[in-house]
C-alpha positions, -999 to +999 in steps of 0.1 A: +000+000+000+011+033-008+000+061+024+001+099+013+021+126+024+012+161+024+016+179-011+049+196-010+062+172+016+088+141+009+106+117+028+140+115+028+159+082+034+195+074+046+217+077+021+206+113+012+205+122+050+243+113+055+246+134+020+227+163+038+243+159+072+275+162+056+268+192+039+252+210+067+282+199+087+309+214+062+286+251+066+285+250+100+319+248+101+325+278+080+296+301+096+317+293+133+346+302+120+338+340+107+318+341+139+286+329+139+269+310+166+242+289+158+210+297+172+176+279+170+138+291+175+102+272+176+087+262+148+055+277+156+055+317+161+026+334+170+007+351+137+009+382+154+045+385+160+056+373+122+026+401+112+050+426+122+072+413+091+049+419+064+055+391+045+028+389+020+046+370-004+058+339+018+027+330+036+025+304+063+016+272+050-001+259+080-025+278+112-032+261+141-048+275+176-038+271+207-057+264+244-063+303+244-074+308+210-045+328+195-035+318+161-003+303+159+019+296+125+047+274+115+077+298+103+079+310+070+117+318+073+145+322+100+148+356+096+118+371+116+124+352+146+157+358+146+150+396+146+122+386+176+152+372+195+172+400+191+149+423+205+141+407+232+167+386+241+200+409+232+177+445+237+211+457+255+238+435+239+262+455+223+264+448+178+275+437+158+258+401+163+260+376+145+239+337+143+235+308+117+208+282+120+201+251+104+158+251+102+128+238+085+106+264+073+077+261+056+057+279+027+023+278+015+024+273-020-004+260-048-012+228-053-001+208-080+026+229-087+055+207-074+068+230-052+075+223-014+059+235+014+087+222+042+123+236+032+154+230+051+176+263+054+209+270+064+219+308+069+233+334+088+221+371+102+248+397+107+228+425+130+241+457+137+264+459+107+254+480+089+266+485+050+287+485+026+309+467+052+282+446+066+272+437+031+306+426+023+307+408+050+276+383+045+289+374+007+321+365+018+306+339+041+284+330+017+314+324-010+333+307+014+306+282+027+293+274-009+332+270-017+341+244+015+308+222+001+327+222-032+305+235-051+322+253-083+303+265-112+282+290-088+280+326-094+262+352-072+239+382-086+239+412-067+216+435-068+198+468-053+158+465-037+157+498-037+169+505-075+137+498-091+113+515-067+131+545-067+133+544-105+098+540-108+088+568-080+110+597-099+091+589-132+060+589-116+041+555-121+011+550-114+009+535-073-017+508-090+011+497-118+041+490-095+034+458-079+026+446-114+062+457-123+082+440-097+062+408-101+075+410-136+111+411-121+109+386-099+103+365-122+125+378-149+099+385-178+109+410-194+085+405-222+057+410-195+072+441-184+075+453-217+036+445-220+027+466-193+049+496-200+033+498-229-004+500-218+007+524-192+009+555-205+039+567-196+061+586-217+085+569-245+111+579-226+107+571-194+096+534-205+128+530-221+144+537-194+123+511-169+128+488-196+169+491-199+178+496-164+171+464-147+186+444-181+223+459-173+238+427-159+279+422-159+307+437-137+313+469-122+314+486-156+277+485-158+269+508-135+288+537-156+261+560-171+232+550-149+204+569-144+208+598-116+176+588-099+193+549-094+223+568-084+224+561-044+218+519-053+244+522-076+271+539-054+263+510-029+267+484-048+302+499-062+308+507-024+301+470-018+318+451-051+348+474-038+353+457-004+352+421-018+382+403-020+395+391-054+383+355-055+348+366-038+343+398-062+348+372-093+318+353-081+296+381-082+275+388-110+264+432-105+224+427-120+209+459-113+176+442-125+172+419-090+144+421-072+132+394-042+101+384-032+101+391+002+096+425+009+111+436+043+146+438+019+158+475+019+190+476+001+213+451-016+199+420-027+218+384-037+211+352-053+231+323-063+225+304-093+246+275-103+239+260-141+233+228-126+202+241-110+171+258-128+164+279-098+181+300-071+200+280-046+196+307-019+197+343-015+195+374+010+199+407+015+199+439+035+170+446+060+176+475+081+142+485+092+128+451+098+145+452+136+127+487+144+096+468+139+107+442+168+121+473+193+153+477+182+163+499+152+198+478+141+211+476+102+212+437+091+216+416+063+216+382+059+210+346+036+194+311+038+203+285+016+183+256+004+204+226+014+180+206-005+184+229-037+224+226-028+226+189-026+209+188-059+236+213-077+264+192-060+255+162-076+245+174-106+280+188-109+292+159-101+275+137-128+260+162-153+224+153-139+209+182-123+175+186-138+173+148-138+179+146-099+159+173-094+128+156-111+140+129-089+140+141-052+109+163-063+085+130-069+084+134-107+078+175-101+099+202-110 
């Protein structure tokens, strides 16, 4: 007989748990060295407290209530707790802080889709540092763990949140129009964005200009010539590309098109992409208001990486398979 699982929901057997725990071992290993003490939270949070975040775009896959009637969720990320313990467990502690964690978090997401619910995460939080320094900081962990797992076709796009909405604010869009825009950069469709430029009604000009800016993708010579109203993202990002060190700064890919989901990010933005993967293995960013909304007003930035996503672009480096291992450790769903 075959019992059912929850959609979005798989069971992992030995051999890829020893994979896993190896993995998770080797980052560990790398986060305590630059610093960063491992921390972990419940996996339920109270609705309330994770409202603070504002995270329409990564809802809670599950609700529950407890004895008193208050709604409680299973975490949608690590970061929002994190910045719950901060407040009020290190309200006086003196920053910079700095924790990794190794957590399941789950997502709601629609059925059928073959995407999961339940992700395991690793990551860290740097709070209190505040960028380009901070900023620095986070992608040179990140390079280093990704390189001690030995992954090695990875590269890492960089990027500004607040490029685009600035853009879009100095030529006037409509308010109505912009969340219709960033969808279209999230997901990279640039045809769609195209589409709704054009039944905007904005000037030729200024839709040439939301049309060319977030293509500009390369190194640091890209952000030569950019538009005056992107010009605070852009001297961030040089301020930031600046402070990497040689092997970390050839990872990084400057994308001033990169826009997250999540939308407590304030500044930069990362992803890594490796081409044995079809999607993101993990990302982060600056979020330097997110704490004031907890009690304590501290710069941060931070990643999570999905170890599940980074299994499946180690071995598909290894053997050329990555799409086929995906479809594999997915259930047939990609």
């Amino acid at each position: 007989m075959i019992h059912p699982i929850p959609s979005g929901t798989r069971d992992v057997l030995p051999d890829e748990t020893r994979e896993v725990r190896a993995i998770t071992a080797t980052l560990l290993s790398v986060f305590e060295r630059h610093g960063y003490g491992e921390v972990y939270t419940p996996a339920l949070e109270y609705e309330s407290v994770l409202a603070r975040a504002d995270m329409a775009e990564a809802q809670p896959a599950y609700r529950v209530f407890d004895e008193s009637g208050a709604v409680l969720v299973l975490r949608s990320d690590m970061t929002v707790p994190i910045a719950r313990v901060v407040a009020s467990r290190y309200a006086s502690s003196e920053p910079p802080l700095r924790f990794c964690y190794f957590a399941h978090c789950y997502r709601g997401v629609r059925p059928q889709r073959g995407q999961p619910r339940e992700l395991l995460q690793a990551g860290i939080e740097l709070i209190g540092a505040p960028a380009p320094h901070g900023t620095a900081e986070a992608l040179t962990v990140l390079c280093h763990a990704l390189d001690a797992t030995g992954l090695k076709d990875y590269r890492i796009g960089l990027g500004d949140a607040s490029l685009f909405p600035a853009l879009m604010a100095s030529l006037r869009v409509p308010e109505e129009l912009r969340p219709t825009l960033l969808d279209s950069l999230v997901l990279r469709d640039f045809v769609g964005l195209e589409q709704a430029l054009a039944e905007s009604g904005l000037a030729g000009e200024a839709i040439e200009l939301l049309l060319s800016v977030p293509q500009r993708r390369g190194g640091p010579e890209i952000l030569a010539g950019a538009p005056a109203e992107a010009d605070s993202a852009v001297t961030g990002l040089r301020q930031v590309h600046e402070l990497l060190e040689r092997a970390v700064a050839d990872r990084v890919i400057l994308d001033l098109g990169l826009v997250r989901n999540i939308g407590y990010y304030t500044g930069a933005v990362f992803e890594v992409y490796d081409p044995a993967l079809g999607a993101p293995i993990g990302g982060g960013g600056r979020y330097d208001e997110l704490l004031g909304r907890f009690g304590r007003q501290l710069p941060a930035v931070g990643f999570a990486l999905g170890v599940d996503r980074l299994h499946i672009a180690l071995a598909g480096e290894e053997r050329g398979t990555g799409a086929l291992l995906a479809r594999e450790m997915s259930g047939g769903r990609t």
